[in-house]
N, CA, C and O of each residue as an XYZ file, in Angstrom:
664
protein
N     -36.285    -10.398     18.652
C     -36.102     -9.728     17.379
C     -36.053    -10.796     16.290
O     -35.205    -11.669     16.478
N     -36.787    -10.897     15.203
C     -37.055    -11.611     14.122
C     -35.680    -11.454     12.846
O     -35.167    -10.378     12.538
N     -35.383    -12.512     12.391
C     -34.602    -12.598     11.737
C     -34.677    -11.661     10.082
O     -33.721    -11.347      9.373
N     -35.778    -11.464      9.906
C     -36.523    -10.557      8.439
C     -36.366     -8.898      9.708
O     -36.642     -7.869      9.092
N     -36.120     -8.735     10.698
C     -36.100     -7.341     11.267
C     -34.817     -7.000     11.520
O     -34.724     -5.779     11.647
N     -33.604     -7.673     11.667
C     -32.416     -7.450     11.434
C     -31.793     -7.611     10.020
O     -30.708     -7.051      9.869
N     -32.273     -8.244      9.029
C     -32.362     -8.449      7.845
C     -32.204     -6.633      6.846
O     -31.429     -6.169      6.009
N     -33.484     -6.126      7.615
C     -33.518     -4.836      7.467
C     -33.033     -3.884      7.618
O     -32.932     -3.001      6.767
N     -32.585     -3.846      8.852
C     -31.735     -2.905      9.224
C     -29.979     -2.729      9.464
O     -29.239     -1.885      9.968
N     -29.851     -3.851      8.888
C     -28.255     -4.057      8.015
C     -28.433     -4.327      6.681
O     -27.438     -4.916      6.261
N     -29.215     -4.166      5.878
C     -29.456     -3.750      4.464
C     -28.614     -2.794      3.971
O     -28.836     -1.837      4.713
N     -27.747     -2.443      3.144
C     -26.689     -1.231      2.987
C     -25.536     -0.460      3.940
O     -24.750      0.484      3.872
N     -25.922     -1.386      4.766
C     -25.242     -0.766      5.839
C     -23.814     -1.050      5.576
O     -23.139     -0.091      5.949
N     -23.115     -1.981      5.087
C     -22.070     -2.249      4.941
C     -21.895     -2.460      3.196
O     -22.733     -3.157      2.625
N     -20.828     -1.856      2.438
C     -20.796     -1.922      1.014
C     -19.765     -2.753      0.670
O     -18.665     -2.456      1.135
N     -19.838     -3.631      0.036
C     -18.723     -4.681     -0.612
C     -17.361     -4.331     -1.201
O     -17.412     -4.580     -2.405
N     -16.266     -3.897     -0.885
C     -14.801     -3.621     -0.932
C     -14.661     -2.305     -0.662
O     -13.738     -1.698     -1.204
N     -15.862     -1.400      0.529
C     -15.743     -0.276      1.316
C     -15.471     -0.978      2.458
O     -16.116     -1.964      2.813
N     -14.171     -0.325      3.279
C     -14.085     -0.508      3.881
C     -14.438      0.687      5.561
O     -14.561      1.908      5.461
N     -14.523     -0.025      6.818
C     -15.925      0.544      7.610
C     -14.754      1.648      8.268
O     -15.097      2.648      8.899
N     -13.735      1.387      8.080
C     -12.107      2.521      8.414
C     -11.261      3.005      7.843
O     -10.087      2.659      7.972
N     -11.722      4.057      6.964
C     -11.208      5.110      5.937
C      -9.687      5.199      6.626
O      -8.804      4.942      5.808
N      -9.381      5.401      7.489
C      -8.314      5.675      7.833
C      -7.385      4.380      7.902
O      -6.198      4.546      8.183
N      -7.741      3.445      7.725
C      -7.444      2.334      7.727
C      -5.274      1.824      7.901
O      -4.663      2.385      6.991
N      -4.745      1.351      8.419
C      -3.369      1.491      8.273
C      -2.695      0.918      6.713
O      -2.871     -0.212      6.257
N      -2.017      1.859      6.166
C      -1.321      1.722      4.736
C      -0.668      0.209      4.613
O      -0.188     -0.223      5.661
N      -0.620     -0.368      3.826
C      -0.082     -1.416      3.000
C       1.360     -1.557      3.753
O       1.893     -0.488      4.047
N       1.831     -2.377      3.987
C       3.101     -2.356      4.304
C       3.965     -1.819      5.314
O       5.189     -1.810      5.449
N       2.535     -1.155      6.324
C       3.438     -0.634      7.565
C       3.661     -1.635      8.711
O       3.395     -2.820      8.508
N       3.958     -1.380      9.463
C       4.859     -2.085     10.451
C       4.256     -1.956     11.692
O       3.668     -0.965     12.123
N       4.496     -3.348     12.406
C       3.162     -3.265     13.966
C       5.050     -2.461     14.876
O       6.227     -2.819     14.931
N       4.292     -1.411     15.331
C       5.113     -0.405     16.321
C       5.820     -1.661     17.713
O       6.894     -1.450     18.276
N       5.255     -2.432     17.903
C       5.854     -3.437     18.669
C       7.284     -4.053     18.062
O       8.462     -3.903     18.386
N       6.509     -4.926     16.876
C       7.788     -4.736     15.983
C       9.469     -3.976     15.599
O      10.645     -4.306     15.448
N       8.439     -2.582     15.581
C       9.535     -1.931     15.072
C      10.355     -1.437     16.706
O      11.465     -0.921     16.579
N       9.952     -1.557     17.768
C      10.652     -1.265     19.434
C      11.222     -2.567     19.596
O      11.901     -2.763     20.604
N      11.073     -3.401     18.847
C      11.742     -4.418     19.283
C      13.423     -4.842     18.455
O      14.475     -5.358     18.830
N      12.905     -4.296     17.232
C      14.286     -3.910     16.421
C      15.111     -3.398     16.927
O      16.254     -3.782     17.177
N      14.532     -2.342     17.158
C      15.119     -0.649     17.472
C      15.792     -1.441     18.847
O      16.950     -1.729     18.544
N      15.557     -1.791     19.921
C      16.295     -2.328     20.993
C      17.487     -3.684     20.782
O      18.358     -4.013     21.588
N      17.213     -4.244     19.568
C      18.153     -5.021     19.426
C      19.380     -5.025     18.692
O      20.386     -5.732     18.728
N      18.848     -3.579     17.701
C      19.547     -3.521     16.721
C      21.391     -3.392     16.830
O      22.180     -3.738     15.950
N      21.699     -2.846     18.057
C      23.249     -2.353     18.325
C      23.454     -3.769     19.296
O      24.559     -3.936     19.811
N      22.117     -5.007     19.583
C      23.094     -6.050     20.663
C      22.937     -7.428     19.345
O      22.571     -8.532     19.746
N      23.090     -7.327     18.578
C      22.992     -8.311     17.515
C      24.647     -9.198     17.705
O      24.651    -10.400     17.967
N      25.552     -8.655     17.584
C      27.145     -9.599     18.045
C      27.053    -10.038     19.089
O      27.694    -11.081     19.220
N      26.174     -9.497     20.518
C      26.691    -10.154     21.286
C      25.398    -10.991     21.736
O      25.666    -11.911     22.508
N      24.027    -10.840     21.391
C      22.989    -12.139     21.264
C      23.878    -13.384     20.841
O      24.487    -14.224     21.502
N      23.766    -13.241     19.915
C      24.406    -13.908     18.602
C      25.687    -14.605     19.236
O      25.894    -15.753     18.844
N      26.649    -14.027     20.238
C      27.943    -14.698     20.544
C      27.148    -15.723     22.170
O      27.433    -16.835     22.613
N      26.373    -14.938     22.517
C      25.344    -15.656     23.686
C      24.725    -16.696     22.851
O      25.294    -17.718     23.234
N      24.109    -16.944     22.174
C      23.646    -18.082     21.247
C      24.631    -19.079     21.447
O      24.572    -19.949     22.316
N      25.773    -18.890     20.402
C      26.772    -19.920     20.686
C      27.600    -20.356     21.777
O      28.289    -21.375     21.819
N      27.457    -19.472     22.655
C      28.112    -20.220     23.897
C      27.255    -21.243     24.772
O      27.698    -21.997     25.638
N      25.688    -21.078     24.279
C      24.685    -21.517     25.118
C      24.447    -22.809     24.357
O      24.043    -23.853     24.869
N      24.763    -22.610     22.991
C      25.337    -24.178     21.900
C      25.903    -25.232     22.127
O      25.620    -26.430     22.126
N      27.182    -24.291     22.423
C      28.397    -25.143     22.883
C      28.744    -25.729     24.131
O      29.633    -26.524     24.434
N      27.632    -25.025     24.954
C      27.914    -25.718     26.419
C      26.554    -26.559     26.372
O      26.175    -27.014     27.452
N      25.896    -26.776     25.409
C      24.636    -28.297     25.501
C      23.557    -27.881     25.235
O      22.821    -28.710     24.699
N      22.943    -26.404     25.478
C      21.676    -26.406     24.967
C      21.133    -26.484     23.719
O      21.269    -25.703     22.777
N      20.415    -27.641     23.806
C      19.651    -28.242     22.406
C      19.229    -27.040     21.421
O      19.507    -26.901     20.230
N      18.195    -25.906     22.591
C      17.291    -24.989     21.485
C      18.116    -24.526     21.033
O      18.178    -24.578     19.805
N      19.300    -23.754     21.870
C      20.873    -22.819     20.699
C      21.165    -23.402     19.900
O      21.104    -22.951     18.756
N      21.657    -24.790     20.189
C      22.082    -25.007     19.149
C      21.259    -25.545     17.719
O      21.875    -25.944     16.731
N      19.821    -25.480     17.798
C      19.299    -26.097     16.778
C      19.308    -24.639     15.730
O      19.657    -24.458     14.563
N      18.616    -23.551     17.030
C      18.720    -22.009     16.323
C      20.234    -21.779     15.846
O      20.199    -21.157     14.785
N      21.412    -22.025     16.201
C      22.383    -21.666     15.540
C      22.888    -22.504     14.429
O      23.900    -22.178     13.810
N      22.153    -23.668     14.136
C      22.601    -25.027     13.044
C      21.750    -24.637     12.122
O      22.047    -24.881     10.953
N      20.328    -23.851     12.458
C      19.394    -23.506     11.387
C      19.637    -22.224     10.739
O      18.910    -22.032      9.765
N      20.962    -20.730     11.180
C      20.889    -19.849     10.924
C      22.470    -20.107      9.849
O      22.850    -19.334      8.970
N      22.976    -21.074     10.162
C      24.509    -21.454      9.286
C      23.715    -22.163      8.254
O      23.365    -21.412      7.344
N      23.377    -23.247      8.150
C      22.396    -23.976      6.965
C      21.172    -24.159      7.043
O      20.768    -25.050      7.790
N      20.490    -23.572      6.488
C      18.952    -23.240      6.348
C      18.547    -24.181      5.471
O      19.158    -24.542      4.465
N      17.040    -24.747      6.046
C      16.584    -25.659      5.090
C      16.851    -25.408      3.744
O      16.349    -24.363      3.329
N      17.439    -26.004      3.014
C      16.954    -25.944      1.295
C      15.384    -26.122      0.954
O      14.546    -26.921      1.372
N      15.330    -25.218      0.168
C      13.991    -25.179     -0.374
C      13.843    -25.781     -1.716
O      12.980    -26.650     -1.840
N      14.765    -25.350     -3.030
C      14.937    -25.729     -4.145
C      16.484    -26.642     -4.333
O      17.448    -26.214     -3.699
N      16.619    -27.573     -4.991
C      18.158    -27.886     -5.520
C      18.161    -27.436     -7.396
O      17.322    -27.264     -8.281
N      19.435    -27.406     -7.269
C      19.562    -27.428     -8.491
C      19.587    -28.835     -9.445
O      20.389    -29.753     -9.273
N      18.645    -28.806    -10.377
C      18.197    -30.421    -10.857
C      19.717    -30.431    -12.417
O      20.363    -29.457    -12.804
N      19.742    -30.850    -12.562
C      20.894    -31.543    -13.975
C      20.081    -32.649    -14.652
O      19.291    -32.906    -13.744
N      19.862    -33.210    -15.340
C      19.763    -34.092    -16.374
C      19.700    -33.837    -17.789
O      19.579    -32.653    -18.105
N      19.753    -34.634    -18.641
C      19.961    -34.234    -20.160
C      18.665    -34.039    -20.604
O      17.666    -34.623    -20.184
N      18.729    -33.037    -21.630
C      17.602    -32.678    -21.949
C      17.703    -32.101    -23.837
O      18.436    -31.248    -24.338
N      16.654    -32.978    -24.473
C      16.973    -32.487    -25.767
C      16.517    -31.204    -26.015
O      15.508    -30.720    -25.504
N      17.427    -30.526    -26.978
C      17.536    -29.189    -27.579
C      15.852    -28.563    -27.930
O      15.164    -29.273    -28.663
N      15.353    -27.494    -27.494
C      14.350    -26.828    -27.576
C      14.083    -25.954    -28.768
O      13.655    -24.822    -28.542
N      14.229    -26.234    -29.681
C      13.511    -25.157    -30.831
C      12.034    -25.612    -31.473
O      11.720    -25.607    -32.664
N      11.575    -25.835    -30.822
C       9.564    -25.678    -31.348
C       8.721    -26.131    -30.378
O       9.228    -26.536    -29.332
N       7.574    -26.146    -30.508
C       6.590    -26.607    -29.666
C       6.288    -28.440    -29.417
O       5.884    -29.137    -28.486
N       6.861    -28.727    -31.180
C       7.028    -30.185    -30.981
C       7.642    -30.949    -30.049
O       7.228    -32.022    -29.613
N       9.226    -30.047    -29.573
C       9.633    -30.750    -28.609
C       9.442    -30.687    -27.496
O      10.345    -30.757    -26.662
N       8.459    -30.570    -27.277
C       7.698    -30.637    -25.906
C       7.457    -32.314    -25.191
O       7.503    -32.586    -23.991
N       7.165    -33.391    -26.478
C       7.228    -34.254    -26.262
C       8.585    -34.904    -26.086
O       8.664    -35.742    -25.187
N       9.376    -34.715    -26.614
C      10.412    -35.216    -26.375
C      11.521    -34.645    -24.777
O      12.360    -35.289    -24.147
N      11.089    -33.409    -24.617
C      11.523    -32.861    -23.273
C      10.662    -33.887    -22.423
O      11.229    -34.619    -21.611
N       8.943    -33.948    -22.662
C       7.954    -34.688    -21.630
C       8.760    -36.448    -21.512
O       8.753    -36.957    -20.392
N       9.260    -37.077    -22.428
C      10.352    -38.368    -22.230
C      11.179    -37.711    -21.304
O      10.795    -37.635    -20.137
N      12.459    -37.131    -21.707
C      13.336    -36.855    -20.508
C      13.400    -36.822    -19.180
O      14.286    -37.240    -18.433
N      11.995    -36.083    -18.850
C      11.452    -36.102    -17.556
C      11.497    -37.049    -17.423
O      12.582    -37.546    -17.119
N      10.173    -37.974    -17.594
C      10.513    -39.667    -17.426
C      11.077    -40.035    -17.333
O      11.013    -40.675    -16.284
N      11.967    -40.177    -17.869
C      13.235    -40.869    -17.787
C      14.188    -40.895    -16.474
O      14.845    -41.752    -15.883
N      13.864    -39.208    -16.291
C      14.587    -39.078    -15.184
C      14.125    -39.021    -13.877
O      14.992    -38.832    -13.024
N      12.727    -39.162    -13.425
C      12.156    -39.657    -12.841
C      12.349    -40.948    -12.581
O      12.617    -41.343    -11.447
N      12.220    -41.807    -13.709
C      12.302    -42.994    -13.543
C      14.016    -43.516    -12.666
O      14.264    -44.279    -11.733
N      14.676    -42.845    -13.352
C      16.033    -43.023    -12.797
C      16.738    -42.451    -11.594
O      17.934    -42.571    -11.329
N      15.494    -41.587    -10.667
C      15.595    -40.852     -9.405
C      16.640    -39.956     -9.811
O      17.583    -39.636     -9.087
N      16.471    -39.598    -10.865
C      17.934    -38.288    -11.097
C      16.640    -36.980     -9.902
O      16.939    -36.305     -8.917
N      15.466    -37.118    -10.527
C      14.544    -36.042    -10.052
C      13.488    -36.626     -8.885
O      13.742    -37.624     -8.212
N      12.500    -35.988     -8.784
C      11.975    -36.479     -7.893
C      10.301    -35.563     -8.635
O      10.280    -34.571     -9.364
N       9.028    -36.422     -8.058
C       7.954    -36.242     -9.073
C       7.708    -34.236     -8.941
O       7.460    -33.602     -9.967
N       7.829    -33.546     -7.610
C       7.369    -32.532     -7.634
C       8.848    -31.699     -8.343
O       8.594    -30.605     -8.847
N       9.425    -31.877     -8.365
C      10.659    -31.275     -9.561
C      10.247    -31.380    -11.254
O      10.535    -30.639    -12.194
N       9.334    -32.822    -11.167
C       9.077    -32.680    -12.817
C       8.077    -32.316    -12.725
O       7.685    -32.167    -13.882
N       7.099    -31.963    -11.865
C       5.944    -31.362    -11.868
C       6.051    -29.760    -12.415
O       5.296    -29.195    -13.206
N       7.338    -29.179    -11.673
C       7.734    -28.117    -11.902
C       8.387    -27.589    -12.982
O       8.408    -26.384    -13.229
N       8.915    -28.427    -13.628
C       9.401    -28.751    -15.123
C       8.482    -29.284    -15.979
O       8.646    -29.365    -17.196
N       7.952    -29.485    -15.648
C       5.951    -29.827    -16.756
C       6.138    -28.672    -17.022
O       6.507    -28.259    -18.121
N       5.843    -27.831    -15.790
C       4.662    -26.198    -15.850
C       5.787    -25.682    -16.791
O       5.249    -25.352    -17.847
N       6.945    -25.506    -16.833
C       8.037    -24.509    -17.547
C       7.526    -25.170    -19.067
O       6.972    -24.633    -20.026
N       7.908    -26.373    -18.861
C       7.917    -26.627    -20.309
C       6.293    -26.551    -21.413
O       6.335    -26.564    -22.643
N       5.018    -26.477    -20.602
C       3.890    -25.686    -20.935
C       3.940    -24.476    -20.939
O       3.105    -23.979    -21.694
N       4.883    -23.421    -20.152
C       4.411    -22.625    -20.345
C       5.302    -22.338    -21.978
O       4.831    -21.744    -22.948
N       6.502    -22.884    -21.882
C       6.894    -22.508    -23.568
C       6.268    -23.185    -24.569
O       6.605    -23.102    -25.750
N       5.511    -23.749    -24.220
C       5.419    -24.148    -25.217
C       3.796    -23.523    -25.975
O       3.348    -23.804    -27.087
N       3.249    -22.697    -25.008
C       2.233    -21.580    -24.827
C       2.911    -20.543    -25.445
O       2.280    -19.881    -26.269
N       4.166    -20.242    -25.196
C       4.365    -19.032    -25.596
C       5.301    -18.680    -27.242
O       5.406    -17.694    -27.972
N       5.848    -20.116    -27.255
C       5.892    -20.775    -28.713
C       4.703    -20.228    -29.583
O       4.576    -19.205    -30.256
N       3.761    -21.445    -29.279
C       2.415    -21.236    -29.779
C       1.569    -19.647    -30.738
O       1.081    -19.386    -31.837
N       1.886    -18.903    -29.261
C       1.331    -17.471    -29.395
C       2.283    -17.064    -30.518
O       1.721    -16.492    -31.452
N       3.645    -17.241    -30.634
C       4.223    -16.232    -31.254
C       4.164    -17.264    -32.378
O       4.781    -16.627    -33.232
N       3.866    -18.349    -32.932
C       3.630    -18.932    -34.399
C       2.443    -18.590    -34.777
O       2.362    -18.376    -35.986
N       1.083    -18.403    -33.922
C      -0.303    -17.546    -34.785
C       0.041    -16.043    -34.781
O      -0.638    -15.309    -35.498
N       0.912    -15.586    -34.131
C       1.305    -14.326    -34.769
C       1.688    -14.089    -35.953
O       1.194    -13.264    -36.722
N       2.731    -14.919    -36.180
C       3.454    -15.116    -37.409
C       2.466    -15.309    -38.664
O       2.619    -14.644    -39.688
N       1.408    -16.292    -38.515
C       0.678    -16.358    -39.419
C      -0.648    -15.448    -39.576
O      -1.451    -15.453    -40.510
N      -0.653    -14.765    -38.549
C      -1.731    -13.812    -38.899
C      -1.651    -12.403    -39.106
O      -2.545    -11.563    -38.993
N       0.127    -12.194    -39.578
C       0.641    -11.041    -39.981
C      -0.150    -10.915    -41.542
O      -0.777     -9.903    -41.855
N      -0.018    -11.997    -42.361
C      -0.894    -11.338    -43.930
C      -1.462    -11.401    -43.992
O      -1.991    -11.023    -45.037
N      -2.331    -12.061    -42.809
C      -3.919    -11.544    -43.242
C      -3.994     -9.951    -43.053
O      -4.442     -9.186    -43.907
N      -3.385     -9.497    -41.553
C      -3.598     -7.904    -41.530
C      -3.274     -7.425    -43.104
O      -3.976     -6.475    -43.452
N      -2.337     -7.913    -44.114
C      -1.811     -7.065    -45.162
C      -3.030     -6.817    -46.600
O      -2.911     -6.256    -47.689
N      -4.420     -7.706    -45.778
C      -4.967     -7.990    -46.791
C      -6.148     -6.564    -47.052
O      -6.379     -5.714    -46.192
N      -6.659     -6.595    -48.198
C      -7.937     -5.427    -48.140
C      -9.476     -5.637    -47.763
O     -10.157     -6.468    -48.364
N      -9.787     -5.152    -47.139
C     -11.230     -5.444    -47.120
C     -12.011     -6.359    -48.014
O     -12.575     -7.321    -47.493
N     -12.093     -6.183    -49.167
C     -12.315     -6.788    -50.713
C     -11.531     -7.933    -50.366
O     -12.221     -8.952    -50.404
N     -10.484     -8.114    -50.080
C     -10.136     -9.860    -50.485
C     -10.296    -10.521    -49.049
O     -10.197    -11.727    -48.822
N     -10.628     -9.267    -47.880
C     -11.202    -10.560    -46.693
C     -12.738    -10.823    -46.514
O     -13.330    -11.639    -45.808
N     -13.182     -9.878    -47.374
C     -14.562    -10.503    -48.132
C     -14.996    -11.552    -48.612
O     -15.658    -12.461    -48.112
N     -14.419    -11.321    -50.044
C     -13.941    -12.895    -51.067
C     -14.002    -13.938    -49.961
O     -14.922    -14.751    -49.878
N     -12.697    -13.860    -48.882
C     -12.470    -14.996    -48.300
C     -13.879    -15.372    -47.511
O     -14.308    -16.458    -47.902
N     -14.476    -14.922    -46.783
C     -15.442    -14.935    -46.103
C     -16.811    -15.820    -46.897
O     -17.433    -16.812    -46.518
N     -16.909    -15.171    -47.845
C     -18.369    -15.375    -48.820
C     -18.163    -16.933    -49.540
O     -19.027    -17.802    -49.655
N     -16.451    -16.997    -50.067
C     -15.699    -18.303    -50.911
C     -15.320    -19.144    -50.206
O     -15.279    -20.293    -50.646
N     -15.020    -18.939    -49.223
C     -14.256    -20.054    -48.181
C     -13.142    -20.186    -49.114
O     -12.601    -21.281    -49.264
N     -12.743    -19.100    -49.782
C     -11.120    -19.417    -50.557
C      -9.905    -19.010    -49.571
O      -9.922    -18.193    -48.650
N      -9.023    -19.685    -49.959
C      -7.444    -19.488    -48.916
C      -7.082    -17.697    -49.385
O      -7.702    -17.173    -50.310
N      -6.410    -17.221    -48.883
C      -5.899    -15.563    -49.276
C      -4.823    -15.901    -49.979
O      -4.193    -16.948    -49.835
N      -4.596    -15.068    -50.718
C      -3.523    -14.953    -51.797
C      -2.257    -14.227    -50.644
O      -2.762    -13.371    -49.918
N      -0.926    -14.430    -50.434
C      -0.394    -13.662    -49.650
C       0.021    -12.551    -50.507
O       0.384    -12.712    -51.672
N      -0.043    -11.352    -49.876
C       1.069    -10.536    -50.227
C       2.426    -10.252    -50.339
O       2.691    -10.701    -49.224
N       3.224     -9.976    -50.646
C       4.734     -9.713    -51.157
C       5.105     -8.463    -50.995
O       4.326     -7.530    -50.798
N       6.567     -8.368    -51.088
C       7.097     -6.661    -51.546
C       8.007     -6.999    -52.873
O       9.011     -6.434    -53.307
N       7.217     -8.223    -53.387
C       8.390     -8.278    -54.722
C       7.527     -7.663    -55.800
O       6.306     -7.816    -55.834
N       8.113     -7.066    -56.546
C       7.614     -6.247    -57.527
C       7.383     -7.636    -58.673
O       8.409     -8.225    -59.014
N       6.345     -8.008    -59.105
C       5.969     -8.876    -60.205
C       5.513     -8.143    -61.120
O       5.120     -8.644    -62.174
């Protein structure tokens, strides 16, 4: 069979995010093995659990590594401390980006902690950003057709609008 003759006859046959089992199992259900295996353990959980530690305490390595790992679990995150200057604008972004350094440099942190403190401090400073061209592109909305014309044709600045009565 030629490669242009199977070519053909799987042509449409399969459609791109159809899937070939309508019935397919829902999002979030549970392999039935799983759930018989709960279901049988669920009322011997104190006394596994007291079997664990006796099997600890009398030398076995695997208990006890499983029972040293279920009292203190790897840390994943710490909580970081260092000084950090006061945040009101986008400018201080640079001066937060020193701190890091600094504290990097001084092993207060460690590089994937300020990596992670980069991203925070981009993302405010993104979201700074957004809400200062908001700010400034509130009077243009206040303006009329006619004077965002003008502006267009003049390359003149807009006059702002007011609510003060002149």
């Amino acid at each position: 069979m030629s490669s242009d003759n199977t070519g053909q006859k799987q042509a449409g046959r399969f459609q791109k995010g159809v899937s070939g089992n309508p019935a397919v199992r829902p999002r979030g259900a549970r392999n039935s093995a799983t759930l018989a295996a709960e279901t049988l353990l669920c009322g011997e959980a104190e006394a596994l659990t007291r079997k664990a530690i006796e099997m600890a305490l009398s030398g076995d390595t695997v208990a006890l590594r499983l029972c040293i790992e279920r009292i203190c679990p790897v840390r994943r995150d710490r909580p970081v401390s260092f000084e950090l200057p006061a945040v009101t604008c986008a400018r201080d972004a640079a001066d937060i980006g020193a701190a890091v350094l600094a504290a990097v440099s001084n092993g207060d942190i460690n590089l994937s902690e300020a990596a992670e403190i980069g991203k925070l401090i981009d993302s405010y400073v993104k979201a700074y950003q957004t809400a200062e061209l908001e700010d400034q592109l509130k009077p243009v909305d206040q303006l009329t057709t006619d004077e965002l014309m003008r502006i267009v044709r003049n390359g003149s600045k807009p006059r702002l609008i007011t609510n003060d009565s002149d």
